[in-house]
RODO-892809 format. One record per residue: residue number from 1; residue in three letters; x, y, z of N, C-alpha, C in turn. Coordinates in Angstrom, 1 decimal. Atoms other than C-alpha are relative to their C-alpha. Layout:
BEGIN
<NUM,'Ala',<X,Y,Z>,<X,Y,Z>,<X,Y,Z>>
...
# end
This chain:
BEGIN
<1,'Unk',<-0.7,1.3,0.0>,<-45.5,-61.6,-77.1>,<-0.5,-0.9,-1.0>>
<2,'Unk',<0.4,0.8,1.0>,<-45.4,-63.8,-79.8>,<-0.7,-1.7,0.5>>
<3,'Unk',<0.7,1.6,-0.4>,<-47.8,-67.4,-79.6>,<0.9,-0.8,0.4>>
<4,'Unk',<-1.5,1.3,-0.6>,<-45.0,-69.8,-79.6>,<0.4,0.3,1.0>>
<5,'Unk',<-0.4,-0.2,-1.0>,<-43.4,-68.0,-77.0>,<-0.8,0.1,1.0>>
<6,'Unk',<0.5,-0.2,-1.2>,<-46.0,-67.7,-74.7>,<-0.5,-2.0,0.1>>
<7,'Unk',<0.4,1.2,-0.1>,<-46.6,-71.6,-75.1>,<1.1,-0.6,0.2>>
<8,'Unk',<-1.5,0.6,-0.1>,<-43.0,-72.6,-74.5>,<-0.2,-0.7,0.8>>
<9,'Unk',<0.5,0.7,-1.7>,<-43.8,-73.2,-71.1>,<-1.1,-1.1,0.1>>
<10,'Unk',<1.4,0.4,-0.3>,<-47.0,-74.9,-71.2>,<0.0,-1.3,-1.0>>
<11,'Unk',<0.0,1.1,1.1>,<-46.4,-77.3,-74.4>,<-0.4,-1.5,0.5>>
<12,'Unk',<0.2,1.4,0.1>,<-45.7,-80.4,-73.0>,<-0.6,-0.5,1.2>>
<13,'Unk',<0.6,0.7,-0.8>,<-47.8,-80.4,-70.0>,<-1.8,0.0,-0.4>>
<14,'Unk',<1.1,-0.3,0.9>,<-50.6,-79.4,-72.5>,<-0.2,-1.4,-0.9>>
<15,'Unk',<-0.3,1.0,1.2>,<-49.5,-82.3,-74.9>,<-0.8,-1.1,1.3>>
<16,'Unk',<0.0,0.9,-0.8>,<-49.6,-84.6,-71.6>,<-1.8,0.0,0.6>>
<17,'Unk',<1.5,-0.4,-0.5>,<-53.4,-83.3,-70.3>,<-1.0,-0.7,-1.3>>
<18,'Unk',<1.0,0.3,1.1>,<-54.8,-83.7,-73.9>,<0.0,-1.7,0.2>>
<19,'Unk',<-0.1,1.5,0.6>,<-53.6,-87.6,-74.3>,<-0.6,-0.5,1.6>>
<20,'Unk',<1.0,0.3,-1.4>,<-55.1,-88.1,-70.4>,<-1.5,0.2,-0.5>>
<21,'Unk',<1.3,-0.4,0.6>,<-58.1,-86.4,-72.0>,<-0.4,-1.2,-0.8>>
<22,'Unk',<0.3,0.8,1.4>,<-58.4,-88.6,-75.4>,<0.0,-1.6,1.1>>
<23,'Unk',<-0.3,1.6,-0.3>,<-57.0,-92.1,-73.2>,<-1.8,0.0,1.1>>
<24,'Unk',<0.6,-0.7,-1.0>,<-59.8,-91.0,-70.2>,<-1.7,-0.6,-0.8>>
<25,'Unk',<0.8,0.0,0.3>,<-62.8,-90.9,-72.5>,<-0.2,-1.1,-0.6>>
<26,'Unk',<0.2,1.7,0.8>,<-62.2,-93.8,-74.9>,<0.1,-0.9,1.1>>
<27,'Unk',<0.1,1.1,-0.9>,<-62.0,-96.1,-71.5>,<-1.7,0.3,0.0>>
<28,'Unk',<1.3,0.3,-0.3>,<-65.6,-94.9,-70.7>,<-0.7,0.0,-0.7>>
<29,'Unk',<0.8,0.2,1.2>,<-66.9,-95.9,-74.1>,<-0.7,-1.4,0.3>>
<30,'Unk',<0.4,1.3,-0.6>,<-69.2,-98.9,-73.5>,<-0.1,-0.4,-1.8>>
<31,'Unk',<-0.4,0.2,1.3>,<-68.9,-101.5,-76.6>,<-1.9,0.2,-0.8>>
<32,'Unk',<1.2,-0.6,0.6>,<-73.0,-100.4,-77.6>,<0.0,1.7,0.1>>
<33,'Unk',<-0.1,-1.5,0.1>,<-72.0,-96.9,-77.9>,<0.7,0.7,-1.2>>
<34,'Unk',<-0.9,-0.2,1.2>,<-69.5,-97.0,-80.6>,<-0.5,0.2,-1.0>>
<35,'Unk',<0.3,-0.7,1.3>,<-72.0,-96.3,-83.5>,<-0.8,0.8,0.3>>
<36,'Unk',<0.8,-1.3,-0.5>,<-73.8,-93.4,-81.8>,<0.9,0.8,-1.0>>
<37,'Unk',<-0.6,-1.1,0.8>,<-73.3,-90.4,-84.0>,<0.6,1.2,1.3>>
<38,'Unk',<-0.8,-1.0,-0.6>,<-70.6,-87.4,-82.9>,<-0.7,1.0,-0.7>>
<39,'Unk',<0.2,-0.9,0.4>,<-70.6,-84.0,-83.1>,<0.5,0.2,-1.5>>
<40,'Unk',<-0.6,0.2,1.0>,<-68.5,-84.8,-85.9>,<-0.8,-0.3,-1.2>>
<41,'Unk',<1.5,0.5,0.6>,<-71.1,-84.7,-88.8>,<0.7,-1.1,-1.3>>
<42,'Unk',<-0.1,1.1,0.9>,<-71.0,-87.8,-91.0>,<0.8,-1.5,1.1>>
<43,'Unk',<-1.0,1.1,-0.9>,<-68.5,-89.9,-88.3>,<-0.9,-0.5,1.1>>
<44,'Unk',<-0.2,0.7,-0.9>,<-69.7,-92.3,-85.9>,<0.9,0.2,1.7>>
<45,'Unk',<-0.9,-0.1,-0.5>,<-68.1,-92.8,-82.4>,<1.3,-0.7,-0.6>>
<46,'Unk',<-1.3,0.9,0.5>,<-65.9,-95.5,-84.1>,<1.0,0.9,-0.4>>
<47,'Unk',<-0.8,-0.7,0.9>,<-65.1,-93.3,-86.6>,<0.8,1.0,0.3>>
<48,'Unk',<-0.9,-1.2,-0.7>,<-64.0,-90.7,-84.4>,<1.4,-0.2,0.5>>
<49,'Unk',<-1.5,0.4,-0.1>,<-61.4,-92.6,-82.7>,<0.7,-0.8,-0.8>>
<50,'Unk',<-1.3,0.2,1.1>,<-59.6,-93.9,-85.5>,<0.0,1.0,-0.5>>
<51,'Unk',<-0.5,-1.1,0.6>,<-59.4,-90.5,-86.9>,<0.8,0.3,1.4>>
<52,'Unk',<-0.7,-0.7,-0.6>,<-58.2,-89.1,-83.7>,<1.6,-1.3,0.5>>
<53,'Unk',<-1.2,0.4,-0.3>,<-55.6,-92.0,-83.1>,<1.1,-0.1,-1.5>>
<54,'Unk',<-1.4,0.2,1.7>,<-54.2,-92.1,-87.0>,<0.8,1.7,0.0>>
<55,'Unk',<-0.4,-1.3,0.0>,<-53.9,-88.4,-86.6>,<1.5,-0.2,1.0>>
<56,'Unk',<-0.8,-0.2,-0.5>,<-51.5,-88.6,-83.7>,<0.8,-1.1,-0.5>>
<57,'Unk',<-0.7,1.1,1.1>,<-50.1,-91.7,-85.8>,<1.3,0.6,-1.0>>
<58,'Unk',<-0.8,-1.0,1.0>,<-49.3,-89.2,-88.3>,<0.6,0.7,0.2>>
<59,'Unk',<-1.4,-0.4,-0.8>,<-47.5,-86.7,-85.8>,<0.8,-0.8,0.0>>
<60,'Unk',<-0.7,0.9,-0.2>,<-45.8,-89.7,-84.7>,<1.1,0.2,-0.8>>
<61,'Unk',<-1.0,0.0,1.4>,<-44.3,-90.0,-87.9>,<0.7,0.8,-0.8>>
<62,'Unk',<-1.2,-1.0,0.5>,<-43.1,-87.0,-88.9>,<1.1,0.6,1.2>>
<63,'Unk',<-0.7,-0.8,-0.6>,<-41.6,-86.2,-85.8>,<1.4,-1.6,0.5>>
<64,'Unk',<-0.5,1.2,0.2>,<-39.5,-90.1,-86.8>,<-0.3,-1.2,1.3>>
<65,'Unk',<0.4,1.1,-0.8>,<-41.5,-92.5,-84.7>,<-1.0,-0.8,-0.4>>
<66,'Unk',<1.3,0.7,0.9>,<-43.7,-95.4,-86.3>,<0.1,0.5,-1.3>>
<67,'Unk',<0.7,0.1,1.6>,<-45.2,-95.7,-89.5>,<-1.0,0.7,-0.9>>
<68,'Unk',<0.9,-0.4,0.0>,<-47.9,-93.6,-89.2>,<-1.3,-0.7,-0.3>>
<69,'Unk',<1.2,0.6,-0.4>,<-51.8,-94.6,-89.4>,<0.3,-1.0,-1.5>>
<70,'Unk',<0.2,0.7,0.8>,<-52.4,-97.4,-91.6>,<-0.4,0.5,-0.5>>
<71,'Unk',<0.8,-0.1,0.8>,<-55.4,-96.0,-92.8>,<-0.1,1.9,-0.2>>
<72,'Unk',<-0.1,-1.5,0.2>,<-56.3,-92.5,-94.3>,<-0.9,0.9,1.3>>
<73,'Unk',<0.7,-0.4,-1.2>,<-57.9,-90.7,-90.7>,<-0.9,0.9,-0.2>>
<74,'Unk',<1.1,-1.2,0.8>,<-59.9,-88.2,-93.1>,<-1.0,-1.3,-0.5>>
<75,'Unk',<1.0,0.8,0.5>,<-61.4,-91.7,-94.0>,<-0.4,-1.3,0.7>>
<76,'Unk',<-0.3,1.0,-0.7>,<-62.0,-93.8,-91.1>,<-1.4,-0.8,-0.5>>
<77,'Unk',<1.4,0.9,0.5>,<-63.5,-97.1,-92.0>,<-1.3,-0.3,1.0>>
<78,'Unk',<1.5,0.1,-0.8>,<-66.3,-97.3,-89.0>,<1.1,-1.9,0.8>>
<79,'Unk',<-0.2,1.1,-1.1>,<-64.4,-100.8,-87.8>,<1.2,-0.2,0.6>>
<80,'Unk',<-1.1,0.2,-0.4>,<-61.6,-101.5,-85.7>,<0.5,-1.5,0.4>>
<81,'Unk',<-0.3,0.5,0.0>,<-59.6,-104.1,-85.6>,<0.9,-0.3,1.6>>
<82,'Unk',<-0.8,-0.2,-1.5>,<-58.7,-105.1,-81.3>,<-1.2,1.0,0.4>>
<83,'Unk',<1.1,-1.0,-0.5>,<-60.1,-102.9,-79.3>,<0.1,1.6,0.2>>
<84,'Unk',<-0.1,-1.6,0.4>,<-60.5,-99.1,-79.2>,<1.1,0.7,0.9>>
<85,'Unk',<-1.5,-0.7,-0.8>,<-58.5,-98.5,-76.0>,<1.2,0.0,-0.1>>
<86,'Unk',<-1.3,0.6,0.2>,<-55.7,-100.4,-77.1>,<0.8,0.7,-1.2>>
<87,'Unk',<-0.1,-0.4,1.0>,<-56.0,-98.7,-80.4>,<0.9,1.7,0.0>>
<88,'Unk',<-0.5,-1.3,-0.1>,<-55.5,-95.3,-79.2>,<1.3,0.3,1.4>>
<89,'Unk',<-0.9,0.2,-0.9>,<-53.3,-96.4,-76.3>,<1.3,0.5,-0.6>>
<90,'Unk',<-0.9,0.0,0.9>,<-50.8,-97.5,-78.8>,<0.6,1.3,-0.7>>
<91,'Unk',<-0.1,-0.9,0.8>,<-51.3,-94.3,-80.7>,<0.8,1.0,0.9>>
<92,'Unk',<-0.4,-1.1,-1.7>,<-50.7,-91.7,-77.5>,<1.2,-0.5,0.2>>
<93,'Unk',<-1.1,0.6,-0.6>,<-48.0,-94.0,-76.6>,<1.6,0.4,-1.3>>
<94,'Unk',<-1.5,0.1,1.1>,<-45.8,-94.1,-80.1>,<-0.2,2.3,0.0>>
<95,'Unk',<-0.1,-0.9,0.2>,<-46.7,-90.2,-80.5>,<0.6,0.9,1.3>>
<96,'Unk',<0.0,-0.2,-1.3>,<-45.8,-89.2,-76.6>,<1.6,-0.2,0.1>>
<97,'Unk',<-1.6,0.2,0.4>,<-42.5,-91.0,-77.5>,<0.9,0.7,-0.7>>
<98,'Unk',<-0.3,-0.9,0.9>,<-42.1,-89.2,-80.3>,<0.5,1.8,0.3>>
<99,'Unk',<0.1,-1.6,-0.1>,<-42.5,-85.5,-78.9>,<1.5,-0.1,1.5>>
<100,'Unk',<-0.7,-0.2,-1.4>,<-40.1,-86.6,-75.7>,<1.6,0.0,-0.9>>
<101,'Unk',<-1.1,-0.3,1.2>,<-37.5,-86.9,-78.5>,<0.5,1.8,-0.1>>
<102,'Unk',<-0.5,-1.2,0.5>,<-37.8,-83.1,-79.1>,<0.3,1.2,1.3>>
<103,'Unk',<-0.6,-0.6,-1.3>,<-35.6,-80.7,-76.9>,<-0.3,1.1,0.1>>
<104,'Unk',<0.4,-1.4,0.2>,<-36.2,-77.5,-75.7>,<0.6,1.3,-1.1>>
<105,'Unk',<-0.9,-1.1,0.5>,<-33.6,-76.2,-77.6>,<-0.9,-0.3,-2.2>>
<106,'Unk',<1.0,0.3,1.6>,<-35.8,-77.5,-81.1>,<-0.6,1.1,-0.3>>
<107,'Unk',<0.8,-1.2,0.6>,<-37.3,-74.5,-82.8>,<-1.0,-0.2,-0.9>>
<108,'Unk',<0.9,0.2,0.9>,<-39.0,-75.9,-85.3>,<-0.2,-1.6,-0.5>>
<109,'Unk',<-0.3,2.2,0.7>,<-40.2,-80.0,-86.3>,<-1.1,0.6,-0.8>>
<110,'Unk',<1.0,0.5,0.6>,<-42.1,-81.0,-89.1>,<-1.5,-0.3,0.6>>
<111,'Unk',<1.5,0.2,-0.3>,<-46.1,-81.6,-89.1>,<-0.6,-0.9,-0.9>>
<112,'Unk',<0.8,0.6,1.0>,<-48.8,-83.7,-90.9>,<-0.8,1.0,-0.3>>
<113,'Unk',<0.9,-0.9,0.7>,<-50.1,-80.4,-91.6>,<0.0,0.4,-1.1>>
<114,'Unk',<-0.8,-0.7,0.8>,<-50.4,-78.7,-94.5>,<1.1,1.0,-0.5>>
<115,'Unk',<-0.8,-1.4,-0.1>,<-48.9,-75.8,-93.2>,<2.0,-0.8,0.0>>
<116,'Unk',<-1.0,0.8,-0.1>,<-45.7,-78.7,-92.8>,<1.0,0.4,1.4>>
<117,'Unk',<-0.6,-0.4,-0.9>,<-42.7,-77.2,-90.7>,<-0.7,1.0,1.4>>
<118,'Unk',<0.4,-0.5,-0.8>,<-43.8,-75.5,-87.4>,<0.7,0.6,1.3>>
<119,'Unk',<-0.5,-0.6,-1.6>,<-42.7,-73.2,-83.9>,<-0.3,-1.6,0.3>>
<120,'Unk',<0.1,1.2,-0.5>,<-42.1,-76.3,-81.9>,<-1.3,0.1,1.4>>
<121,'Unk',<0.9,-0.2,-0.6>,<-44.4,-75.3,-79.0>,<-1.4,0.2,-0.8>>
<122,'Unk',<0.9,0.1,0.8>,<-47.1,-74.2,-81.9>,<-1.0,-1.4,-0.3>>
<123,'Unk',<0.2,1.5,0.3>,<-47.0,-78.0,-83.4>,<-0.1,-0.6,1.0>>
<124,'Unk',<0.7,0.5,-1.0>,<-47.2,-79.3,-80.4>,<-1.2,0.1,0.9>>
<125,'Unk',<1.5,-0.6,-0.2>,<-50.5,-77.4,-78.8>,<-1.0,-0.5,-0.8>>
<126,'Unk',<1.2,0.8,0.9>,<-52.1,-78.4,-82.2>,<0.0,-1.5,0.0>>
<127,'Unk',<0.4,1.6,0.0>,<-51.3,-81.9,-82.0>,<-0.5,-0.3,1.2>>
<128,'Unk',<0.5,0.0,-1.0>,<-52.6,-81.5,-78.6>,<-1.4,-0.2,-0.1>>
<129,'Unk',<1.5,-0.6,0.7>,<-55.7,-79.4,-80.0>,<-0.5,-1.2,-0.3>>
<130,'Unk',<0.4,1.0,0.4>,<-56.2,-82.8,-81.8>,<-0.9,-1.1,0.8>>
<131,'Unk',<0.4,0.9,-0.9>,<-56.8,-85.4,-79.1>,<-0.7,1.0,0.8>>
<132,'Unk',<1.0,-0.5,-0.9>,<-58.7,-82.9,-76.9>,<-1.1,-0.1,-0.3>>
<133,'Unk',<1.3,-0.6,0.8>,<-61.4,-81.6,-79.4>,<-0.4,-1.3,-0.3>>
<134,'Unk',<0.8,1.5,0.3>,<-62.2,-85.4,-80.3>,<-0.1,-0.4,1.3>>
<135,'Unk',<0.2,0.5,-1.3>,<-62.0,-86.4,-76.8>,<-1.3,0.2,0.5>>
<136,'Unk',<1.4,-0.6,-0.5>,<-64.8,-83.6,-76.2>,<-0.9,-1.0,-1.1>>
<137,'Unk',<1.0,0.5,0.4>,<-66.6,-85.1,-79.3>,<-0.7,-1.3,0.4>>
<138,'Unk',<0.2,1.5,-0.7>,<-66.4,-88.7,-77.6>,<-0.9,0.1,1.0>>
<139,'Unk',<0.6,0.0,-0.8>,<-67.3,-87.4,-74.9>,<-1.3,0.4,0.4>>
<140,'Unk',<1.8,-0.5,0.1>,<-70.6,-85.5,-75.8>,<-0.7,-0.9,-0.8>>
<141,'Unk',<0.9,1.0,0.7>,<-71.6,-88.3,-78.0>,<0.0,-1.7,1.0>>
<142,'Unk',<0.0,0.8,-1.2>,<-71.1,-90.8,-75.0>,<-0.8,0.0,1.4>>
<143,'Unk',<0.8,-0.1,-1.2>,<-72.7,-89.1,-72.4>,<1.2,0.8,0.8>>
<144,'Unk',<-1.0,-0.4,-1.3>,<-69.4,-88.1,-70.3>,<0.5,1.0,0.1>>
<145,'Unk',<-0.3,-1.6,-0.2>,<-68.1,-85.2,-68.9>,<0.3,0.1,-1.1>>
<146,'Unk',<-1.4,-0.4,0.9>,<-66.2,-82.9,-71.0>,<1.3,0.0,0.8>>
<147,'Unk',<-1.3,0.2,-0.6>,<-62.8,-83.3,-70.7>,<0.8,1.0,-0.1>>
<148,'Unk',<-1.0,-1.1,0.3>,<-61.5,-79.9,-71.2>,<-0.1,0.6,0.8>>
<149,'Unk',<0.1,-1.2,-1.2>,<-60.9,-77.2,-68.8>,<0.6,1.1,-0.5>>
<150,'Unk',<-0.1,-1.1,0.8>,<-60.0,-74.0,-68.7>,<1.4,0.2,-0.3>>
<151,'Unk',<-1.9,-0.7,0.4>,<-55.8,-73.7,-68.5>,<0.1,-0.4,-1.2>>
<152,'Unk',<-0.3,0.9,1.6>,<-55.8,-76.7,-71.6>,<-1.1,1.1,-0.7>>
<153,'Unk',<0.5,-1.0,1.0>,<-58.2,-74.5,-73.4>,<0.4,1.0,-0.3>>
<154,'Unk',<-1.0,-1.6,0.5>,<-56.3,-71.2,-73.2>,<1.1,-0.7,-0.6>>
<155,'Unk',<-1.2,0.5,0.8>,<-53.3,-73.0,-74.5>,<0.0,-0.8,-1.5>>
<156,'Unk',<0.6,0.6,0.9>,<-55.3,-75.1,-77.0>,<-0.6,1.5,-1.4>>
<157,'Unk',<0.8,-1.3,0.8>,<-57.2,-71.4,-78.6>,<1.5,0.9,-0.1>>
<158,'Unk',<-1.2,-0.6,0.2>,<-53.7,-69.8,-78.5>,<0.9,-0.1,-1.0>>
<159,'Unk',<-0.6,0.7,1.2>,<-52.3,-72.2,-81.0>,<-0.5,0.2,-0.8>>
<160,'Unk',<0.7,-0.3,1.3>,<-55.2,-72.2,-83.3>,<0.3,1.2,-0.6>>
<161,'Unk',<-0.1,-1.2,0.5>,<-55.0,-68.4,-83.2>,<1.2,0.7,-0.6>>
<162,'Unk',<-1.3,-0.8,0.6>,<-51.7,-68.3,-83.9>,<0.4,0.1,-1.8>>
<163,'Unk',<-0.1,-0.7,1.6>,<-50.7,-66.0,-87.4>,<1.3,-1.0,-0.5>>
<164,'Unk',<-1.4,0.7,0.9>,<-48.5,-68.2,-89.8>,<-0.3,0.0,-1.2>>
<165,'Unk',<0.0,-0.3,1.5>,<-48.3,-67.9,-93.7>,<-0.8,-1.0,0.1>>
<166,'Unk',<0.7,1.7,0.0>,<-51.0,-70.5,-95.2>,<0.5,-1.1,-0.9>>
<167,'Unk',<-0.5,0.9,0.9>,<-49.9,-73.4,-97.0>,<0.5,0.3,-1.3>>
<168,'Unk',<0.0,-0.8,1.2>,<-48.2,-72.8,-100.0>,<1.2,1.3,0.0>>
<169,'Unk',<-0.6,-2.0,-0.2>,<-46.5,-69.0,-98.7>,<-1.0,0.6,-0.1>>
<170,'Unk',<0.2,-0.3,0.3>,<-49.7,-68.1,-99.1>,<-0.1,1.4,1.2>>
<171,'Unk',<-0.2,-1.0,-0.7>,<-50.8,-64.7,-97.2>,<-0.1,-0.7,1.6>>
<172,'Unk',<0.6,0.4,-1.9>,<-50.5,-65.1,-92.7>,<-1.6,-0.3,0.0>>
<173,'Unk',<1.3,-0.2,-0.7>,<-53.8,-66.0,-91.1>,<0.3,-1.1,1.4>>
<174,'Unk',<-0.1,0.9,-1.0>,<-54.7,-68.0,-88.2>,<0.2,-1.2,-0.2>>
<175,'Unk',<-0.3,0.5,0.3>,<-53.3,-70.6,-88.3>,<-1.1,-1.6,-0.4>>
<176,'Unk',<1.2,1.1,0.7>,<-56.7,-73.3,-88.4>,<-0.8,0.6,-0.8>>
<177,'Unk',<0.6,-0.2,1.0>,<-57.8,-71.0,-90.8>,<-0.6,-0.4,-1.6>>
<178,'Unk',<0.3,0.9,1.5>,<-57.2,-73.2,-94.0>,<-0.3,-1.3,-0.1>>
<179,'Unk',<0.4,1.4,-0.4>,<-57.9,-76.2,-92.3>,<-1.2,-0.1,0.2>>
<180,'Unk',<0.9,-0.2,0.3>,<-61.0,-74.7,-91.9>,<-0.8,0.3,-1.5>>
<181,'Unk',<0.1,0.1,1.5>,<-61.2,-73.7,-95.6>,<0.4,-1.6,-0.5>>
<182,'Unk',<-0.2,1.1,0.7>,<-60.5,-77.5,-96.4>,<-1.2,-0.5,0.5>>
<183,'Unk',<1.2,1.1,-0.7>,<-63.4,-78.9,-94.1>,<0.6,-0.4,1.4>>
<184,'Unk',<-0.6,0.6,-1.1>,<-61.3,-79.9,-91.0>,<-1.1,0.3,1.0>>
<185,'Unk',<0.4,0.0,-1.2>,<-63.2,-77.7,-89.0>,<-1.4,0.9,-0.7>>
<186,'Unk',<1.0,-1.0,0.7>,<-66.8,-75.8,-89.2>,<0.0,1.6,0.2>>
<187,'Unk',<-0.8,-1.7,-0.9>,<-67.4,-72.1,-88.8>,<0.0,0.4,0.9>>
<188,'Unk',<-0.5,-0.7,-1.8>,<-66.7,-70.1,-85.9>,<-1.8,0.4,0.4>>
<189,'Unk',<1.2,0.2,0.1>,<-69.8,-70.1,-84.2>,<-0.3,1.5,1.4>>
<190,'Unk',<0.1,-1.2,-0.6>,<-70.9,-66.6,-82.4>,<0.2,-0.2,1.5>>
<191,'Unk',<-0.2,0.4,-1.2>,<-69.8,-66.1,-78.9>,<-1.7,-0.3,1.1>>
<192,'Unk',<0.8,0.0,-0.6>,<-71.8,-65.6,-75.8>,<0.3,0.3,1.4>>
<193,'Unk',<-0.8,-0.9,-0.6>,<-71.0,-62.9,-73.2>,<0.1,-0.8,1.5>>
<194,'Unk',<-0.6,0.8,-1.4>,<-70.4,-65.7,-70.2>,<0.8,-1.1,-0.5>>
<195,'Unk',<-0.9,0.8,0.9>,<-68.1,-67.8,-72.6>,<1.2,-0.1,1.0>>
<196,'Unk',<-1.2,-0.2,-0.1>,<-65.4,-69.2,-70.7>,<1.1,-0.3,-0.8>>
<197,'Unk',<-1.3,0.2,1.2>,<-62.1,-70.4,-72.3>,<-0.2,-1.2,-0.9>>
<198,'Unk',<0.4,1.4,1.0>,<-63.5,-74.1,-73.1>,<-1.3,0.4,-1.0>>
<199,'Unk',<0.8,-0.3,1.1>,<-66.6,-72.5,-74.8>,<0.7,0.5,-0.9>>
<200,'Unk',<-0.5,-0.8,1.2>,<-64.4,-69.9,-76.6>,<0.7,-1.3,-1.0>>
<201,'Unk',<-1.1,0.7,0.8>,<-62.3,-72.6,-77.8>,<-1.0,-1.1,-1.3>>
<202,'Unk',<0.5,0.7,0.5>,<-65.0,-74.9,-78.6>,<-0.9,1.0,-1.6>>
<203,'Unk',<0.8,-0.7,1.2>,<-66.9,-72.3,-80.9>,<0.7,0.4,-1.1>>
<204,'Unk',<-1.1,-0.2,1.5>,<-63.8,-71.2,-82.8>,<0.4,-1.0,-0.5>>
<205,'Unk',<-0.1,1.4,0.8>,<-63.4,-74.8,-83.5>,<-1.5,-0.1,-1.2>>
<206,'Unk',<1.2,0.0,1.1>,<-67.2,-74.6,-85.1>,<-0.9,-0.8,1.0>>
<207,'Unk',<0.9,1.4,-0.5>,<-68.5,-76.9,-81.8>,<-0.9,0.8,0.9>>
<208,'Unk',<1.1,-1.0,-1.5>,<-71.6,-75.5,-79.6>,<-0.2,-0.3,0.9>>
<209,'Unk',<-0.5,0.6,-1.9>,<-70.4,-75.8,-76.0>,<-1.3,-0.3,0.3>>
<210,'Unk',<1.2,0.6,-0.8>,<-74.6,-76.4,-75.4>,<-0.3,-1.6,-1.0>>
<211,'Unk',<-0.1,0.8,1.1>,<-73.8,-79.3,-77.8>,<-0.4,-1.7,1.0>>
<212,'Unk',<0.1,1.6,-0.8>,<-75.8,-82.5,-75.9>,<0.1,-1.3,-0.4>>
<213,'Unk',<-0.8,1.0,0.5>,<-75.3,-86.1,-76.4>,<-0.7,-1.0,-1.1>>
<214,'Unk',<0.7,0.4,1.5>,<-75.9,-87.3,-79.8>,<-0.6,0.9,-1.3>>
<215,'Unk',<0.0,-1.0,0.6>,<-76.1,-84.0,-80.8>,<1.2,0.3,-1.5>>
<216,'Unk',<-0.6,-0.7,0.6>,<-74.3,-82.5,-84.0>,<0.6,1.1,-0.1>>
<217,'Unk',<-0.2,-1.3,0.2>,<-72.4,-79.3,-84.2>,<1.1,0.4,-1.3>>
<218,'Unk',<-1.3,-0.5,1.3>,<-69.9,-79.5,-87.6>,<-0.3,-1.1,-0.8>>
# end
């Protein structure tokens, strides 16, 4: 069974769990926490959630909702303007709008990816993928649970893994494969034979599920 199709089902209550995830953790951000470093190496917490709310910004906008992020989310400035919840509220909110737009019968929307057009369940999972994996980084650089479990992580490592040409036409691979060759993500970080689906996910992203708080793993 092909990825897309086995995510048909699962998309948009996957989309719906991530942005619970991402809204969830930025509430229990206290305002002397925000310049703790992430797993995210070089980024701040600040910096985290403005990358992860411009990012769904940027969905937003290709899928014709909003303006997309003001600012470039590969280069978040460290300050925000209002406050963080409201910030990513907004963001969740115009992108959430956005995806309720697209029908089952949609086969394919646009992306802010490189890869651009995408399987509609695909593109959706990874813009999912997006708000979760920052949510976990918030949330290990904060102190608070992780926010991932295990159904959203099978559905989350499904997507990544799924085979699509790479940007360009170049040859198939996984599909976070060139996003990893850009920097997006680090490398795949060896398993660990009691790995369940949030570790597996977190390691093929490059993050080390024993990753504690204030710690680095990318």
């Amino acid at each position: 069974m092909h990825t897309d199709v086995a995510l048909n089902t699962v998309w948009r209550e996957t989309l719906a769990a991530a942005y619970r995830a991402l809204a969830d953790v930025v509430a229990g951000i206290r305002d002397e926490q925000l310049s703790l470093p992430t797993p995210c190496a070089e980024w701040d917490v600040t910096q985290v959630i403005q990358h992860a709310a411009g990012d769904q910004l940027a969905y937003a906008k290709c899928l014709g909702i909003g303006n997309g992020p003001l600012d470039n989310p590969f280069a978040p400035s460290g300050s925000i303007d209002g406050s963080p919840v409201a910030l990513v509220r907004d963001a969740i909110e115009q992108t959430a709008a956005a995806w309720a737009t697209v029908t089952d019968e949609t086969h394919e929307v646009p992306t802010p990816l490189p890869h651009g057009a995408l399987p509609t369940p695909v593109a959706a999972v990874l813009c999912a993928l997006d708000a979760a994996v920052h949510a976990w980084d918030l949330a290990v650089a904060t102190g608070q649970a992780s926010p991932l479990d295990e159904e959203m992580s099978r559905a989350l490592l499904a997507a990544a893994r799924t085979a699509n040409p790479a940007p360009g036409g170049g040859p198939e691979m996984e599909i976070v494969e060139p996003l990893r060759q850009w920097g997006a993500y680090a490398p795949v970080i060896d398993g660990a034979p009691d790995d369940d689906a949030v570790a597996a996910l977190l390691r093929y992203l490059g993050r080390d599920p024993g990753t504690v708080r204030g710690g680095r793993s990318s």
